[in-house]
N, C-alpha and C positions, 0 to 999 in steps of 0.2 A: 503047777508044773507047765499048763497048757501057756499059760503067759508068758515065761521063764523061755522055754522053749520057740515063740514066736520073736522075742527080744531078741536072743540070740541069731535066729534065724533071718534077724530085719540086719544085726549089726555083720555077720557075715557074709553077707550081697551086699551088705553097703563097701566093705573092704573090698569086694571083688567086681565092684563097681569100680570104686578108687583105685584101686592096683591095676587095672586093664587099662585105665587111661593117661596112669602114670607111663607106661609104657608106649602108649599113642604118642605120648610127648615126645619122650627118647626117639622112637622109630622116625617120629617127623625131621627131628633134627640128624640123627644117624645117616637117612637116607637125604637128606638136603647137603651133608659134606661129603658124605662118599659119589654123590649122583649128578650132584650140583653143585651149587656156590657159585663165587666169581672170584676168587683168587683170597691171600690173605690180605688183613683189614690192617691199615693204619697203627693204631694203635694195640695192635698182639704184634707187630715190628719193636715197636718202642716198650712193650712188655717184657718181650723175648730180651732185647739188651739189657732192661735191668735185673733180668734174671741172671744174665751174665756178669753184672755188677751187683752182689749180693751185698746189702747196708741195713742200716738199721730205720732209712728214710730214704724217699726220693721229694722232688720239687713238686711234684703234683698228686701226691700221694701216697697214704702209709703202706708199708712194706709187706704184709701179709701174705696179700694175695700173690706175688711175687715167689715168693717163697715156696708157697701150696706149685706154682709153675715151675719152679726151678726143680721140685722133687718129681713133678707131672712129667717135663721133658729127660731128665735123667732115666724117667723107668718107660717112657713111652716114643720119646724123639719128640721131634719141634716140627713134622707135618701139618698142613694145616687140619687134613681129618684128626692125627692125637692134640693137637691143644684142643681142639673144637668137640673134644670128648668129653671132657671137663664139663664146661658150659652145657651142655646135652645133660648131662647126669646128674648136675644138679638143678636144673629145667625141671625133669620130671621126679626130684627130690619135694620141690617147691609144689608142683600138682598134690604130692601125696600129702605135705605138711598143709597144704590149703583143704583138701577134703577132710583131715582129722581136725583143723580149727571147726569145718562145721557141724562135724559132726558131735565134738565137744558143745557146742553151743546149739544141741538138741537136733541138730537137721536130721532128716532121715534120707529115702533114696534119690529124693529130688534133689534138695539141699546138696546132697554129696556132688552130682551128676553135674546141676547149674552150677557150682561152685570151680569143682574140676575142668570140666567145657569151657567158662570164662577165662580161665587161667590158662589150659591152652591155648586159645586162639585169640587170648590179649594181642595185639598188635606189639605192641612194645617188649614184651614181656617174650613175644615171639624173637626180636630181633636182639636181647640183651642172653639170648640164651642162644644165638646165633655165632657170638664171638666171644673168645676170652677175653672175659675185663674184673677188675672187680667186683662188676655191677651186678654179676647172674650170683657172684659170694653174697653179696650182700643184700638181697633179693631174698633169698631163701635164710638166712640169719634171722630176718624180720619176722618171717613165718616159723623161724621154731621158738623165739622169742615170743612172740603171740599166743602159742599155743600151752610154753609156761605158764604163762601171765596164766592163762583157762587153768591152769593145774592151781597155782598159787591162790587162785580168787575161790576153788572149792577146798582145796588140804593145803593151808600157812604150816607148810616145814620149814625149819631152817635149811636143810640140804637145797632147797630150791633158790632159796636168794643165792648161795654159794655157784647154784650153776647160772643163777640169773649176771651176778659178776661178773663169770669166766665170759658167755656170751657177750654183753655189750662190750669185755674188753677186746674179745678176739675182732668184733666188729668195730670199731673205734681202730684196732689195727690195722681193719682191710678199708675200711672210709668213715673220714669223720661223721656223716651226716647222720650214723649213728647215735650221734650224741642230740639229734634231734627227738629222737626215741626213747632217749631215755630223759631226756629231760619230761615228754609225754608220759612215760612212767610215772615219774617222782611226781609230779603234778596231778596223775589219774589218784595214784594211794593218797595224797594230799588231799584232794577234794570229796574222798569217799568214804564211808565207813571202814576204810582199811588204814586209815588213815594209824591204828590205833602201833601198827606195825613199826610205827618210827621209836616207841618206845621200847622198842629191842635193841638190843643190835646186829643182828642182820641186814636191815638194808647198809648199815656200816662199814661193816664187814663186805658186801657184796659191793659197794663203792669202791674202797680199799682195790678190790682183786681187780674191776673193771680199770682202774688207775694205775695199778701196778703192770697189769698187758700193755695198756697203752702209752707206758714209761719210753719203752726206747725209741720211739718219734718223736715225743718232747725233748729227748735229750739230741735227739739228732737234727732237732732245730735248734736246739739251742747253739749247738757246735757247727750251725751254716747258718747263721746270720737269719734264723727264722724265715727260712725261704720257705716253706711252705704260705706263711702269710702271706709272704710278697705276690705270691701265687695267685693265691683265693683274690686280696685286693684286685690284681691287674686283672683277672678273669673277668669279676664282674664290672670294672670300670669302662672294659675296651671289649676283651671277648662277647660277652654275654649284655652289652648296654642298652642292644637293640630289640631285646627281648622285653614285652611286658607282662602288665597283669592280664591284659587281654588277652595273649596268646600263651598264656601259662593256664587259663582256665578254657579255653577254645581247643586249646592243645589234648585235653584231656577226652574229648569225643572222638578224637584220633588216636589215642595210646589204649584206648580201652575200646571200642566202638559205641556209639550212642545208648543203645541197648544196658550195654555192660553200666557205661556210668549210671544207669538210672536205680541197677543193682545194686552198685557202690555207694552211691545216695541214702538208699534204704536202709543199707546195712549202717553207715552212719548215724540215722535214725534209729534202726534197732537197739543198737549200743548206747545211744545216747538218753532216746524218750521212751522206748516203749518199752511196756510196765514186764517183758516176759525177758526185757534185754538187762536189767536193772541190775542185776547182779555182774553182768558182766561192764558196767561203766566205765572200768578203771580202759580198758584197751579202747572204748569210745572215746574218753577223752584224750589217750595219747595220741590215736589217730587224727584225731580233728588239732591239738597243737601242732603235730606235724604240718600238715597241710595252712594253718594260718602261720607260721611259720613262713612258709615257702610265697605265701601270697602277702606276706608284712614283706618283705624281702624285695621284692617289686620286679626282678631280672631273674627267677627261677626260672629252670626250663623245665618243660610240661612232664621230662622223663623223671624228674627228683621226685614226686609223686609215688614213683610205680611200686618202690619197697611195699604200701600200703596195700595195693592192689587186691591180693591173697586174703588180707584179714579185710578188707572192706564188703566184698563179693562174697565171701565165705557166709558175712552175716546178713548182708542183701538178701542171699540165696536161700538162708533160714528165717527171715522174713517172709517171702513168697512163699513158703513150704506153709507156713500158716497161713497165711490169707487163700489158698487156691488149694482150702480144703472141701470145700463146698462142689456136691455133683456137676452143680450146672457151667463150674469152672474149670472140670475136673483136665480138660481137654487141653487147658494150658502147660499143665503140667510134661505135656509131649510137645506140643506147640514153642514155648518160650525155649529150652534146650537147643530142641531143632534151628530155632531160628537165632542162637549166637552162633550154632557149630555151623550154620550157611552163611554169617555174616563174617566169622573169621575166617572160611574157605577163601571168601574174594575176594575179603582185605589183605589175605595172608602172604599172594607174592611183593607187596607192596612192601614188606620187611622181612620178608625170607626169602633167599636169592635160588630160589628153587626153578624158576624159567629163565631157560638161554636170555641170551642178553636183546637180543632185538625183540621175541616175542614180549617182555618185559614191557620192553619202549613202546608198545603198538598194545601192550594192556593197558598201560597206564592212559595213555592217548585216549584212549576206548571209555577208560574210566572217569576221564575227566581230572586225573590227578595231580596237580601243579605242585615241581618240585620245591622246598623249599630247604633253606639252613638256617639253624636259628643261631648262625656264631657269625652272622655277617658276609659269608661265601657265595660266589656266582656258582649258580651250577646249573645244566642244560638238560642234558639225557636223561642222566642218571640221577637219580638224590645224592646226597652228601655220602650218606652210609653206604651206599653203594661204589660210586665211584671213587669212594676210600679205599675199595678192592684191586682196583686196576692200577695196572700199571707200574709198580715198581720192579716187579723182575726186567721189564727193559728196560727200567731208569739204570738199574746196576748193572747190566748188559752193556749197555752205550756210555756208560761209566769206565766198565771195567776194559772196552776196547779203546778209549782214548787212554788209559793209564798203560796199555799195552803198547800204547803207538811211541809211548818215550824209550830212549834209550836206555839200556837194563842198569848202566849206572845211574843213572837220574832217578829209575824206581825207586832206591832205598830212601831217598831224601824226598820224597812226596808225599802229600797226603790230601783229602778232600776236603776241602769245607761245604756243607750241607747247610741249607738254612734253616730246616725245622727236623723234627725227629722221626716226621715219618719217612725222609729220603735217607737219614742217617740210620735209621732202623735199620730200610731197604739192603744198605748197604753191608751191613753187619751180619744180617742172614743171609744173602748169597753170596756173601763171600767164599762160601765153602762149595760153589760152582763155577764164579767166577774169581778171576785174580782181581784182588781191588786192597790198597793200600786203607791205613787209619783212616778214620773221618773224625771230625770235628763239626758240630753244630753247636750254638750259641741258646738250645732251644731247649729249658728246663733242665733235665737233668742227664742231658749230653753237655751242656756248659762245664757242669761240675767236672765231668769226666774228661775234660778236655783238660785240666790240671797236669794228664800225664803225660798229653802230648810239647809239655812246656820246653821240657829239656833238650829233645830230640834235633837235631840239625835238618831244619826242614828249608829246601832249596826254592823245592816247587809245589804249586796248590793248583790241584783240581780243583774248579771251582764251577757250584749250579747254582747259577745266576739266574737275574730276570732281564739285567740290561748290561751293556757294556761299559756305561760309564761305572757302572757299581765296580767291577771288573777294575777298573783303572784306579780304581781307589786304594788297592792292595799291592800294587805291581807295576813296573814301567815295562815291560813286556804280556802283551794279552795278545792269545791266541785264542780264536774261535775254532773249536777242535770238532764240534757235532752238536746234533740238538735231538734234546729226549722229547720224542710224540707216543702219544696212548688217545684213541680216540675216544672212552672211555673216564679217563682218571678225572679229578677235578680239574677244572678249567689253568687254576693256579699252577698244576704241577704237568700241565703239557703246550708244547713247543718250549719247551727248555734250555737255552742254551749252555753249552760246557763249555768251559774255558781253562785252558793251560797257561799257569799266574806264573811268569818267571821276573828276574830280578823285584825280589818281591822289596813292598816299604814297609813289609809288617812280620810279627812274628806272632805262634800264637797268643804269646800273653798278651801280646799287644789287643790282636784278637777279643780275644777274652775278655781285656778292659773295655774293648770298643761297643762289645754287643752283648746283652745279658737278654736273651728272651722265655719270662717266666708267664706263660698265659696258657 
């Protein structure tokens, strides 16, 4: 009984270990949108509109998580605090699914604590739970997929490949690279004594149901000219070209902090060689396909990694929990904790927009932090992800007063053209503060949506340009009406000029046919 009762007693502080800092998670982010922040992000603009456009696909991504937002904003509003509630909840969903992988895979309070602490103060892992995307869905999909896998590798039910299905299909809904994953599955049971499972049918079955979710984005490239391809192709040919192997593996000491990855490392090794991980092989070798995966691939960026994050550190951290059992090391066991939760304190404004904007500028300075983008972009002040914050409420401000400056019959026959989707976002959420006619952008999946602006009798175009001759290309009359400043935004989307396109040479289709931009 005395054993029975210590077990117990080890596994209820460990949950109340794990449960306390699932909630540090939340709190950090809760108080970082109600307190902080810097405005809404880029892309939850272009989120928010195809929540407005509810499909069975978009141009750069499956439909899922679109969805889960559409019902989010229906029962909560489109503030940046309630989307960014979302992202928060399942942040500290992911801490809790990360302490149960390791504690499945034997850790006790340490294990729990390093495992939990890493995953908070992941740098990346901080900023993907900072905004709504589908990347915090799919983040935490990985980790309860993982922690199946632990259930499946001690009790082979059939009900579990059934929910093993449901998950990689509902994930292959919210992002393919899902399907990285499970290809690391089917190759882990391949390569291991579980192999003997293919002679059921369940993993069958559990293909089946994974393929049957992910049916209506097949069928919805089918019926647009498989633009998602066109997508992924241009992304990595033009977006992402400048991206290597170099900085897809250097990138990873800054998504995780140095410390972390050496946990990550290990845990790797756990799962892979060491004789007490042996059992658990199968999630070692999906992890490690993953990641050669993404380094055969040669333009991964350092953040395609981070799904792994959770299950790599979980068994890092149950690694360490056996080696630093010994007295004379005992000391580490407070020592290594303490010094991730002080090494994400200082990384942490670097990707959590929690300091005013100039203290920001004069930390980073301090720290030595040189900004960079890995999609080819100038940026100065601010990093990319930050100054994706600024500045479009006064794009759609200084928008919305040059469309007020036409005369009211002119208004009905106008509309904007936008060059990418995060002004056409812009435009789309304030509208409901500011007066601002249709927009058109050329950019993913405002292209499509521009179909309906075909028929419309459109006179005149707002139009955010970069030059005036662009301007003249559309129009034998161009006016220079105002220019959008943000000292702030990215460089590309400030001193902006606005131009009023009359006696236009184009119409949208014409449009349409001129410019397709899918990257």
């Amino acid at each position: 009984m005395k054993t029975t009762w210590r077990q117990n007693s080890r596994i209820d502080s460990g949950m109340i270990i794990l449960l306390s800092l699932a909630g540090v998670k939340l709190i950090i982010h809760l108080y970082t949108n109600a307190f902080a922040g810097y405005g809404i992000f880029r892309d939850e603009l272009y989120y928010l509109a195809c929540a407005s456009h509810l499909d069975l696909g978009y141009v750069d991504h499956p439909p899922f998580s679109i969805y889960i937002l559409a019902i989010w904003r229906a029962l909560f509003g489109d503030s940046v605090f309630a989307i960014r509630l979302f992202p928060a909840l399942a942040g500290a969903a992911t801490v809790f699914m990360s302490g149960l992988i390791a504690r499945k895979l034997g850790g006790g309070k340490f294990a729990i604590l390093t495992t939990a602490l890493s995953v908070i103060f992941s740098p990346i892992l901080l900023a993907m739970n900072t905004v709504y995307t589908m990347n915090c869905i799919d983040i935490l999909l990985w980790s309860i997929i993982a922690y199946l896998l632990l259930l499946m590798i001690r009790d082979d039910r059939p009900r579990y490949w059934i929910l093993l299905g449901f998950l990689i299909g509902i994930g292959l809904l919210n992002k393919i690279s899902m399907a990285w994953l499970a290809f690391g599955i089917f190759a882990g049971f391949l390569l291991t004594g579980k192999r003997k499972a293919f002679i059921t049918p369940w993993p069958y079955i559990s293909a089946l149901i994974a393929l049957g979710l992910f049916s209506p984005f097949i069928v919805w490239n089918i019926t647009h000219d498989f633009a998602h391809l066109d997508f992924i192709r241009t992304a990595v040919a033009e977006k992402y070209a400048g991206v290597t192997l170099a900085d897809f593996v250097m990138g990873q000491f800054l998504m995780m902090s140095p410390l972390s990855v050496i946990i990550w490392l290990a845990g790797i090794y756990y799962l892979l060689i060491h004789k007490d991980g042996k059992e658990f092989r199968i999630l070692g070798i999906a992890v490690t396909i993953v990641t050669l995966i993404l380094m055969v691939n040669g333009h991964s960026k350092p953040e395609y990694l981070s799904p792994t994050i959770p299950i790599s550190l979980a068994a890092g951290a149950v690694l360490l929990g056996k080696i630093l059992r010994g007295k004379f090391v005992a000391w580490l066991r407070i020592a290594i904790p303490a010094l991730i939760a002080l090494i994400g304190i200082i990384a942490a404004p670097i990707v959590l927009p929690i300091l005013p904007v100039e203290t920001f500028i004069k930390y980073t300075r301090t720290l030595g932090f040189s900004m960079k983008s890995y999609e080819g972009l100038e940026v100065t002040e601010l990093h990319q992800f930050y100054a994706d914050m600024f500045g479009w409420e006064n794009m759609a401000r200084t928008v919305s007063d040059v469309y007020l400056s036409l005369p009211p019959e002119e208004r009905s026959t106008t509309i904007i053209f936008a060059t990418n989707y995060g002004e056409a976002g812009a435009i789309d959420y304030f509208r409901k503060k500011y007066p601002l006619p249709a927009v058109f952008a050329p950019h993913n999946s405002y292209w499509i949506w521009g179909k309906d602006l075909e028929d419309k009798n459109i006179r005149t175009i707002i139009f955010i340009g970069h030059k005036e001759s662009d301007a003249y290309r559309y129009a034998d009359e161009t006016t220079l009406a105002n220019t959008i400043k943000s000292r702030y935004a990215i460089d590309y989307e400030n001193n902006r000029p606005v131009y009023i396109l009359r006696k236009l040479k184009v119409n949208v289709h014409q449009l349409r046919s001129m410019f397709r931009n899918f990257i």
